[in-house]
N, C-alpha and C positions, 0 to 999 in steps of 0.2 A: 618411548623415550621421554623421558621427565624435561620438559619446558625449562631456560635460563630463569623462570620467574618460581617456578615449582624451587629450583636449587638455589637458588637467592631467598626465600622464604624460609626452606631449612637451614640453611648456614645463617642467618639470625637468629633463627631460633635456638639453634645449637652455642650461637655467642652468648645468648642471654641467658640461657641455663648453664652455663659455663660462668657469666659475670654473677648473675645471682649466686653461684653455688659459692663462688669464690669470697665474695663479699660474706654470706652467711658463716662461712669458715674463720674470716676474718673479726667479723664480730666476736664468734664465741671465745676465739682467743685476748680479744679484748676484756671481754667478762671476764674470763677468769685469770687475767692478769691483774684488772684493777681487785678484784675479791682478792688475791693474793697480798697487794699492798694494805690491806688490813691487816693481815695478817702477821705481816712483815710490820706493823707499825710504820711503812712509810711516808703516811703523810701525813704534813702539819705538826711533829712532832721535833723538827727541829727548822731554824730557820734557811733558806737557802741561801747557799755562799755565791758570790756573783763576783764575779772578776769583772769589775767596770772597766779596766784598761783594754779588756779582751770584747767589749762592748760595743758593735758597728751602730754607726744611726744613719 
C-alpha cells in the first residue's frame, strides 16, 4: 500500500504537469495571437481612443 508521502509526491507531480502543460498551451495561443495582429495590422497603426471620463485613478 503506497505511503501518504508516496501519494502526496504524485499528486504534485501530476499538478505540475498539469500547470506546465497548461501554461505551455497558453503561451502558444499567445504566439499566435500576437503573429495574427500583424497581420491584422493591429498595432500602432492607429492611435488609441481612451475615454478619460471612463478613466479610474
Amino acid at each position: 500500500m503506497p505511503t501518504p508521502t508516496d501519494i502526496n509526491k504524485e499528486l504534485q507531480k501530476r499538478i505540475d504537469q498539469y500547470i506546465s502543460k497548461t501554461l505551455k498551451d497558453i503561451k502558444v495561443e499567445a504566439a499566435d495571437e500576437f503573429d495574427a495582429n500583424f497581420n491584422r495590422q493591429a498595432f500602432f497603426n492607429e492611435k488609441l481612443a481612451i475615454d478619460e471620463k471612463k478613466l479610474c485613478y
